[in-house]
C-alpha positions as CSV (number, residue, x, y, z in Angstrom):
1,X,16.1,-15.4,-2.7
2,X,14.6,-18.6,-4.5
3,X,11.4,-18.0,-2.6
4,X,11.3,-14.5,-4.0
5,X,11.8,-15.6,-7.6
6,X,9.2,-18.2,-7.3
7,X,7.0,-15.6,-5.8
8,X,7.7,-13.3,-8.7
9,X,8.6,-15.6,-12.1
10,X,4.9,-14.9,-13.0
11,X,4.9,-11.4,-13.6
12,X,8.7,-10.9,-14.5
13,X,7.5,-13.1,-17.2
14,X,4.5,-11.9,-18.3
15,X,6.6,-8.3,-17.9
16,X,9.0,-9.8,-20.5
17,X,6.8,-10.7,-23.0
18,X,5.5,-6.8,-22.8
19,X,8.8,-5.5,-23.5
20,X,9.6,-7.9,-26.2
21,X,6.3,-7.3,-27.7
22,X,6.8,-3.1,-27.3
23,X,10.4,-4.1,-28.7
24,X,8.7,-5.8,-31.5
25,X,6.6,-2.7,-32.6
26,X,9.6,-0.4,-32.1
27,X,12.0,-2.1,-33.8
28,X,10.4,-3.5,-36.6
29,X,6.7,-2.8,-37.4
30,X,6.8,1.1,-37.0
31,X,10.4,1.3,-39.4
32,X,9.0,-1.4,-41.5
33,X,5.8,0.7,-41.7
34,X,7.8,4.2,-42.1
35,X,10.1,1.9,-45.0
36,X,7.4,0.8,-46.6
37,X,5.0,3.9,-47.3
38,X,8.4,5.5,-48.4
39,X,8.9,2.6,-50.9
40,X,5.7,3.3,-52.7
41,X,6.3,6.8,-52.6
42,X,10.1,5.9,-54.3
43,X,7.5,3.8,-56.8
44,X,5.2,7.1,-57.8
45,X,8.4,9.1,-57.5
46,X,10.1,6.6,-61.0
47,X,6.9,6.3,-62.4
48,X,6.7,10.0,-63.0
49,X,10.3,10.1,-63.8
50,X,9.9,7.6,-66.2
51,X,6.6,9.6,-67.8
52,X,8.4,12.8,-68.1
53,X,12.0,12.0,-69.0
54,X,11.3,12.6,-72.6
55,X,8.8,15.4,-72.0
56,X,11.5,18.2,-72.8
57,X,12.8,16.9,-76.2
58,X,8.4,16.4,-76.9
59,X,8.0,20.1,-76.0
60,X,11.2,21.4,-78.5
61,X,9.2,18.9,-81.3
62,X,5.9,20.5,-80.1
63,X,7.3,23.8,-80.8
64,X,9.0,23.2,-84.2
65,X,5.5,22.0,-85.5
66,X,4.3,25.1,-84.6
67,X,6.8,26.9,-85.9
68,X,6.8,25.0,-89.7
69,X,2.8,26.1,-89.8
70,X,2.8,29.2,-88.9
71,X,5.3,29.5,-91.9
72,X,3.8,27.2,-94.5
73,X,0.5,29.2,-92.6
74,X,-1.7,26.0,-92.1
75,X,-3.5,25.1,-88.4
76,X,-1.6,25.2,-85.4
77,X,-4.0,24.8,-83.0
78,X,-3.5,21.1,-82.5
79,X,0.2,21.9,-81.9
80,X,-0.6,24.5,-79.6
81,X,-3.2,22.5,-77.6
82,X,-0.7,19.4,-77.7
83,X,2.0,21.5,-76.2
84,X,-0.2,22.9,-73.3
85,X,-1.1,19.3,-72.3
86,X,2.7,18.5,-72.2
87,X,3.2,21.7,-70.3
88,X,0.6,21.2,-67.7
89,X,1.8,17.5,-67.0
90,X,5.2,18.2,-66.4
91,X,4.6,20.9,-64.3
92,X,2.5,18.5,-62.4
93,X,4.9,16.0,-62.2
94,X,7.8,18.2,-61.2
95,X,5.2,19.5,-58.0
96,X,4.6,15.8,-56.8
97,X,8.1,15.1,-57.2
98,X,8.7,17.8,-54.6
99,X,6.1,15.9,-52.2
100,X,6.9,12.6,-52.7
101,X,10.4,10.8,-53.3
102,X,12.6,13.5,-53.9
103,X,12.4,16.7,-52.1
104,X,15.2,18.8,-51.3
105,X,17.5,16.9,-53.9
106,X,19.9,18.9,-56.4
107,X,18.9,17.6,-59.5
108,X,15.7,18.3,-58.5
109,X,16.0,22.1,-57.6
110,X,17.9,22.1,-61.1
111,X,14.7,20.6,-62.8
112,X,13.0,23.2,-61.6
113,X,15.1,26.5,-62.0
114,X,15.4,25.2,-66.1
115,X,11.5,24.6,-65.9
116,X,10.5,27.8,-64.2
117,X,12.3,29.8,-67.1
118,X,11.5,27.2,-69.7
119,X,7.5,27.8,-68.7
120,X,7.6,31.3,-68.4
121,X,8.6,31.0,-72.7
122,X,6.2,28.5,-73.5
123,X,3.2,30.6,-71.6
124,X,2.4,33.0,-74.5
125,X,2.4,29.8,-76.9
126,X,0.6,27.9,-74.7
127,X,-2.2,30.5,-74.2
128,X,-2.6,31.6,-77.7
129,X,-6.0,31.0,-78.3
130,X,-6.5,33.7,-81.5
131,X,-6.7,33.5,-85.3
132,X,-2.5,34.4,-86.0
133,X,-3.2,34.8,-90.1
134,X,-4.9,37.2,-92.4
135,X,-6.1,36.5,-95.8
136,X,-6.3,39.2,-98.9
137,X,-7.0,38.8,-102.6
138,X,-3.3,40.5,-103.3
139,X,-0.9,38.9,-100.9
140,X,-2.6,36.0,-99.8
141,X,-2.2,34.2,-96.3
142,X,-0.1,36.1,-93.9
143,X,0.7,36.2,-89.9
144,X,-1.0,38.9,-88.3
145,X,0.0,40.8,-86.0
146,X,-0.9,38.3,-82.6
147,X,0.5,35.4,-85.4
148,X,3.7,37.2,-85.7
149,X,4.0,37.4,-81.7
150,X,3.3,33.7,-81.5
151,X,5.7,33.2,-84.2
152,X,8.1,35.1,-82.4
153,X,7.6,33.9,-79.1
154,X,8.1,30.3,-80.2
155,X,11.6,31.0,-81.6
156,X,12.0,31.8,-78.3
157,X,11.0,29.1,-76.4
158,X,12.6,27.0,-79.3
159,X,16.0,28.7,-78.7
160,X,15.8,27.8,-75.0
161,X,14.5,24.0,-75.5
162,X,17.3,22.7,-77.9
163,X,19.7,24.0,-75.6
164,X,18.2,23.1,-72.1
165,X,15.9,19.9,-73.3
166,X,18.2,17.5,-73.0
167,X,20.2,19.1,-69.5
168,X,16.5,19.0,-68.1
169,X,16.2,15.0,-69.4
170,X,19.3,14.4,-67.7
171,X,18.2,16.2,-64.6
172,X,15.1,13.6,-64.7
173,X,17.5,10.9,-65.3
174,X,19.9,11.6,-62.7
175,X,16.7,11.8,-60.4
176,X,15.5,8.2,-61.3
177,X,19.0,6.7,-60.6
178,X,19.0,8.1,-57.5
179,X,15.4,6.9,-56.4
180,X,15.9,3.4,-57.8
181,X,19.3,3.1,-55.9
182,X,17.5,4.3,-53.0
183,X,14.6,1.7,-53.8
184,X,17.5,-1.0,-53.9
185,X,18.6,0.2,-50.5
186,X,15.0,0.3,-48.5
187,X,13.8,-3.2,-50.2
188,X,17.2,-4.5,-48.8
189,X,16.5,-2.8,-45.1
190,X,12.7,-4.3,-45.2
191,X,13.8,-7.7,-46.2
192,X,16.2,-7.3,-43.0
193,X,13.3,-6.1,-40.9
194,X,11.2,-8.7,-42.0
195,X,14.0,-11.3,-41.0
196,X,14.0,-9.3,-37.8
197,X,10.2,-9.7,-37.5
198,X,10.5,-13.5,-38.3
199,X,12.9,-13.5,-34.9
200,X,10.6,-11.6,-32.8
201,X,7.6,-13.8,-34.2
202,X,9.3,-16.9,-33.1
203,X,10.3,-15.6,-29.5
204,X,6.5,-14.0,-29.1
205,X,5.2,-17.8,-30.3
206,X,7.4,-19.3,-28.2
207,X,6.6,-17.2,-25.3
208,X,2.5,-17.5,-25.8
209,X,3.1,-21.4,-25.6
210,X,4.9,-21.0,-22.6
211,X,2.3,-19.2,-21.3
212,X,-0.4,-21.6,-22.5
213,X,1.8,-24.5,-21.4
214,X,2.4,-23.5,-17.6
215,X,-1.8,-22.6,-17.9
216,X,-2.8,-25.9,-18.5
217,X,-0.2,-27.3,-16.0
218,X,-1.4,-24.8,-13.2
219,X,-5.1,-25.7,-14.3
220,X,-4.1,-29.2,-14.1
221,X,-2.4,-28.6,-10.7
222,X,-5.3,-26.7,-9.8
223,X,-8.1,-29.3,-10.6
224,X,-6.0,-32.4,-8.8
225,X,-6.0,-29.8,-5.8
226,X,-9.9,-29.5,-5.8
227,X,-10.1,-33.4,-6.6
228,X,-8.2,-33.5,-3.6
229,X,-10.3,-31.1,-1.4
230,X,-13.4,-33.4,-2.5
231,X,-11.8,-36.6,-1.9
232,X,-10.8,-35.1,2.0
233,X,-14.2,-33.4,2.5
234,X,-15.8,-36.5,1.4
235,X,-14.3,-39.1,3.5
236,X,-13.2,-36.9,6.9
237,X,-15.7,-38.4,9.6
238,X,-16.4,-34.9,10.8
239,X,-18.1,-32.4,10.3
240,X,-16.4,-29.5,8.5
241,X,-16.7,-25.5,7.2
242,X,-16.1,-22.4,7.3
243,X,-18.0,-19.0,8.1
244,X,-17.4,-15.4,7.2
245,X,-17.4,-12.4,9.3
246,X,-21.1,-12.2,9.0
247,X,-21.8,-15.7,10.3
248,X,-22.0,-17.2,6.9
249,X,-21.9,-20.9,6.1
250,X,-19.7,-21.6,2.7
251,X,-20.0,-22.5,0.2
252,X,-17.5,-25.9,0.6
253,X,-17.8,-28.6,3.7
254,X,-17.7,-32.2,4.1
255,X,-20.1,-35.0,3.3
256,X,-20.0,-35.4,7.3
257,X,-21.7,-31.9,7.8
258,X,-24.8,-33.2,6.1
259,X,-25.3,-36.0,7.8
260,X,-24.7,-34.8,11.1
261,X,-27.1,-32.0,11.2
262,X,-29.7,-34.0,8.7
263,X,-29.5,-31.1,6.0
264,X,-28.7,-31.5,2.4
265,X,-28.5,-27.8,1.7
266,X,-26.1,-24.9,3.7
267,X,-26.6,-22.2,1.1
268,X,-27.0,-18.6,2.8
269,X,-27.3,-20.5,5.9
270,X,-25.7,-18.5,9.5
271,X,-24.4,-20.3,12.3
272,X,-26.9,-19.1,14.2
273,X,-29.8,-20.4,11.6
274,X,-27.5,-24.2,11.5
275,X,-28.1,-24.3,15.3
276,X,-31.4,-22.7,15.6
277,X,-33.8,-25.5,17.1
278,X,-31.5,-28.1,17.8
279,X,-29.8,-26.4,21.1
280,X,-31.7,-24.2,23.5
281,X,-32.2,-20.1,23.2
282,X,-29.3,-20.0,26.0
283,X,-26.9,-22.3,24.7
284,X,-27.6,-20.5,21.0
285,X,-26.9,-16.9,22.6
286,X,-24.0,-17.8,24.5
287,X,-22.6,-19.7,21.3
288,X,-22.9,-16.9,19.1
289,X,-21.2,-14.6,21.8
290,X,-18.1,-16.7,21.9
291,X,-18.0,-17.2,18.1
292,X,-18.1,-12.8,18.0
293,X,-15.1,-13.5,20.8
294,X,-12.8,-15.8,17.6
295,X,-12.8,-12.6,15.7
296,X,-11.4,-10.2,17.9
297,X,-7.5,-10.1,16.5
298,X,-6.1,-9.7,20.3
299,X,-7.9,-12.3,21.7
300,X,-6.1,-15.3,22.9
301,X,-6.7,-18.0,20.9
302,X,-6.1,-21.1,24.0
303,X,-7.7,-18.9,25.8
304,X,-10.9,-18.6,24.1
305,X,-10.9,-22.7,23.5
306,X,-10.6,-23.5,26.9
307,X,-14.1,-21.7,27.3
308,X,-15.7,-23.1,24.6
309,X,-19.5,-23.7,26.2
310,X,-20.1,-25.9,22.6
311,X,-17.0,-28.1,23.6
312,X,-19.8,-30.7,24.4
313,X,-23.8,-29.8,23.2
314,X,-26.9,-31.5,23.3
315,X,-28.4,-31.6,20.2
316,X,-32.2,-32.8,19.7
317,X,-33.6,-33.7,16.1
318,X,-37.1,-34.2,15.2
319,X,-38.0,-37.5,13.3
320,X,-41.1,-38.6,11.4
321,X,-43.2,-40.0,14.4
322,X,-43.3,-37.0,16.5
323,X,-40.5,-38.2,18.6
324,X,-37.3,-36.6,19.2
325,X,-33.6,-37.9,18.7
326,X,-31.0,-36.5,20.7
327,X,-27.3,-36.7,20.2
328,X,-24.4,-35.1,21.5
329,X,-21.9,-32.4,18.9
330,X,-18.5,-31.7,19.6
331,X,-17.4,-28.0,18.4
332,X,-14.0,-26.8,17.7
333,X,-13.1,-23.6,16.0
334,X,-9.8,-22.4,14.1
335,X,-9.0,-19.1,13.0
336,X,-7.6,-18.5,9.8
337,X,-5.6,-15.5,9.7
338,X,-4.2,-13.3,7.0
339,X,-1.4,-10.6,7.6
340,X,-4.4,-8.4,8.0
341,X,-6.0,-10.3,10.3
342,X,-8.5,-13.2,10.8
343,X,-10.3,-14.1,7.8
344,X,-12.2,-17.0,8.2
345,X,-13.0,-19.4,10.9
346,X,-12.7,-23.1,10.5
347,X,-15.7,-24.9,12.3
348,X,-15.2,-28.7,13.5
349,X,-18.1,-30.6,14.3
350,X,-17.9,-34.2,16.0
351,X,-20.8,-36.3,16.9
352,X,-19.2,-37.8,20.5
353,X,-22.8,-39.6,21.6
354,X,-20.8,-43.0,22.2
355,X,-18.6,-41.1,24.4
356,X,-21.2,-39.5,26.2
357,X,-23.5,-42.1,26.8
């Protein structure tokens, strides 16, 4: 059971810190996100509230001026075109209040049952774009006949704003206590979430220096282990490596290796190559057969060394006068073997020239 923790703390932990961090982004980044684009909508939402709260009672004084020329019969255009603009804005307003921060809400669909009668009486003011008097030498300036329709129709809409003006305020009103109670309520929940985040911040910190913490301990680890590996490879009196399935030196060997074949270099170099003019073509072919022999995964491995034909080899290295040095190897093989198999196969090489001679 411990070994099975140890085998897995790794991942469990690194499987951890995706769950908290997926926690994270659930539980507070998407809602803080979702909280705060509804916030600023809540914002736009008062801001137009706030604009348009008095636009009713502006619309019922837009209409009286109308009203007191078209009596005293001076201009009223600049009533009429005042009263459109105050139309047309809180009509707009009332539409973005729908799409933003209060859809659905009673007040609201009150707002707009008193404004979608209240418009259709301020339309024919609104659109009066004529000439609504007519002058004569005997009775002077008087409303036409499109003058006395205007006239008329802005009694109307009069009539309607001094009794609804102020219900539809109210309705505004009622609206804007509700959205900045609402505001109260979210800028309470983000403040929470950001708390939340805070937490989530300081376990995620926590877990990345962790991390980084049992990194540099492993590289540590991992760097005596190699320092290790030199320190052996540099100081073992024989001669050590390993080759692949396709007769390959590695990459890592001892010192020893070197000095006992007279070779600085083993890169890309096969077994076959290593012992390639230092031992006969017989003893090289009958080597290579019984190294083909290590990798078979039946094959008995006591067996197999007590055949060994490089157990003791003559070895013959040319010097600088023409004259040949000959010295006597010792070969031992290992298998190293994976649950699939062999893998590799550790090569031992001796020089046992004392012992021969």
């Amino acid at each position: 059971m411990i070994d099975l923790f140890v085998r897995f703390k790794g991942p469990a932990t690194a499987a951890g810190f995706l769950a908290l961090l997926a926690a994270f982004i659930a539980t507070v980044l998407l809602p803080g996100y979702r909280l705060a684009s509804q916030l600023s909508e809540s914002t736009a939402a008062l801001k137009l509230v706030s604009e348009q709260r008095s636009a009713p009672e502006a619309m019922v004084r837009s209409l009286a001026a109308i009203r007191d020329r078209l009596r005293s019969g001076s201009y009223a255009g600049d009533s009429i075109a005042e009263l459109a603009a105050s139309s047309r804005q809180y009509d707009l307003a009332l539409t973005r209040l729908q799409q933003t921060g209060a859809p659905g809400s009673s007040e609201l669909r009150r707002a707009g049952k008193a404004w979608k009668e209240y418009r259709g009486l301020l339309e024919p003011v609104t659109v009066f774009s004529g000439v609504p008097y007519v002058d004569s030498d005997r009775s002077g300036t008087q409303l036409n006949a499109s003058g006395a329709r205007l006239k008329a129709d802005t009694r109307k809409a009069l009539d309607y704003g001094r009794q609804n003006a102020a219900r539809m305020s109210g309705n505004l009103t009622a609206i804007g206590t509700r959205l900045e109670s609402e505001s109260v309520a979210g800028a309470a929940t983000l403040r929470r979430l950001m708390i939340a985040g805070m937490v989530f911040a300081g376990l995620l910190l926590a877990l990345v220096a962790r991390f980084q913490w049992l990194k540099v301990r492993e590289e540590r680890a991992a760097q005596d282990a190699r320092q290790q590996t030199r320190d052996i490879l540099g100081t073992v009196k024989e001669g050590l490596c390993l080759i692949d399935r396709n007769f390959r030196i590695g990459t890592t060997h001892s010192a020893a290796l070197a000095a006992l074949f007279r070779r600085d270099s083993f890169d890309g170099l096969t077994f076959e190559d290593l012992l390639r003019g230092l031992v006969s073509e017989a003893t090289l072919e009958t080597a290579s057969k019984y190294v083909k022999l290590l990798w078979g995964d039946r094959a008995n491995e006591n067996l197999i060394k007590s055949i060994n034909p490089l157990a003791e080899v003559e070895v013959n290295f040319e010097h600088g006068h023409g004259g040949r040095d000959t010295r006597y190897l010792e070969f031992d093989f290992h298998r190293v073997k994976q649950d699939r198999g062999v893998r590799q196969i550790l090569v031992s090489v001796s020089d046992v020239t004392s012992r021969v001679l």
